[in-house]
N, C-alpha and C positions, 0 to 999 in steps of 0.2 A: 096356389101359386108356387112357384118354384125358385129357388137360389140365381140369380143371372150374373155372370160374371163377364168381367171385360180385365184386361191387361194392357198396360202400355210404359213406354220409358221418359222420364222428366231427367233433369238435367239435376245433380247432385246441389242439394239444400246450402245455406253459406251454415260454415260452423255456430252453434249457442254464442260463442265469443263475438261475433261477429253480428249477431243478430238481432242489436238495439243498442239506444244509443241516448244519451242524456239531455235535455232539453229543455230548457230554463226548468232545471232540477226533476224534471219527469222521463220517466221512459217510456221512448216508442219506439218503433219500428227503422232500422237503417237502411240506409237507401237500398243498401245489397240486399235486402229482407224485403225492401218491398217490389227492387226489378224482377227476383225471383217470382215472387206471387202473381206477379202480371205474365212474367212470363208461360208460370204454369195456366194462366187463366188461358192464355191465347192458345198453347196447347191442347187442353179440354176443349175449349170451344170448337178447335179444328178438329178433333179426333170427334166431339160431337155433330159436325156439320156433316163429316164424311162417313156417318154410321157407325165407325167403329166405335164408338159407347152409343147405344141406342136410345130412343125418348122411352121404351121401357122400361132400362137399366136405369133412368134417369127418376122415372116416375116413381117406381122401387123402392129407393133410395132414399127419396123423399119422403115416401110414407111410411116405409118400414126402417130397416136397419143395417147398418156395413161392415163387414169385416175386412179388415185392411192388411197387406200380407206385402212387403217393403225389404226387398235386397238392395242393401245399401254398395255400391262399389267405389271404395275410394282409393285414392293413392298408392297408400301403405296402411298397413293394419294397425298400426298403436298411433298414427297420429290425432285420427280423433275418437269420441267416443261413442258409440252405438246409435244412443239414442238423443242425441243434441241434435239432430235435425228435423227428430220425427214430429213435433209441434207445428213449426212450419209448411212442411210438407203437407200434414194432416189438413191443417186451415187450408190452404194453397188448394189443394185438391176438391175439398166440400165446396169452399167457392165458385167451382167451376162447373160443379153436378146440382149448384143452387140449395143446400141441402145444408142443416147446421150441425157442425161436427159431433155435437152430445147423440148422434146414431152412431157414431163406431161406437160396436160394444163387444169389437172381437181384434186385437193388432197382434202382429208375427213380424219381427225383425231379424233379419239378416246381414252379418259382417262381412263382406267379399272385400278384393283387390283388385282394381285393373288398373294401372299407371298409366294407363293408355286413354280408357274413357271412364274418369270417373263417371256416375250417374245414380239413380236409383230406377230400380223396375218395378214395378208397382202390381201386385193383380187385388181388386177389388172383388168382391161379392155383396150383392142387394139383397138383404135378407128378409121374405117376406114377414118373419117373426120371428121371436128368440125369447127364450125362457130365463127367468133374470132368479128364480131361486134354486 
């Protein structure tokens, strides 16, 4: 089997600050954390219905392993930090391929700017194995 990759664009993750929330003294998830996740779900789902991520990539995925590869484009550059979204995102994304996130076992982050459209662009890889020593 071979490497299958798909790419696609999600709407930029709510900042770490922003992404839980106190609740008779416990923390979960804020509403912004969780319109996002659904948001991303209904995304996947569509990019899965209309092929562009295939029941392959899908199957792959599930059996084998991901490497996750995330240009982050936000605002301005110093306002947030690299990696305060990629938890979200990561979850948000496995969700949607059915598949539980302990298979990334490969993540690339990138810091871009667009003022225009923040976002993140995502290109995944199903990896039919990976050597873990």
């Amino acid at each position: 089997m071979s490497t299958l990759r798909v790419n696609f664009r999600l709407p930029l993750p709510p900042s770490i600050n922003h992404q839980y929330a106190t609740v008779d003294g416990r923390r979960v998830l804020s509403e912004p954390s969780r319109a996002y996740k659904k948001t991303v779900l209904r995304q996947i789902q569509q990019l899965r219905r209309s092929g562009a991520i295939s029941d392959a990539f899908v199957a792959q995925a599930q059996t084998g392993y991901l490497a996750l590869f995330i240009d982050f484009y936000f605002e301005t550059p110093l306002r947030r930090d690299l990696d305060g979204g990629l938890k979200i995102a990561q979850d948000a994304i496995c969700a949607g391929l059915e598949t539980d996130d302990r298979r990334v076992v490969d993540i690339h982050l990138v810091k871009r700017t667009d003022r225009e459209s923040p976002r993140i662009e995502v290109e995944l890889e199903a990896l039919p194995g990976w050597q873990f020593s």
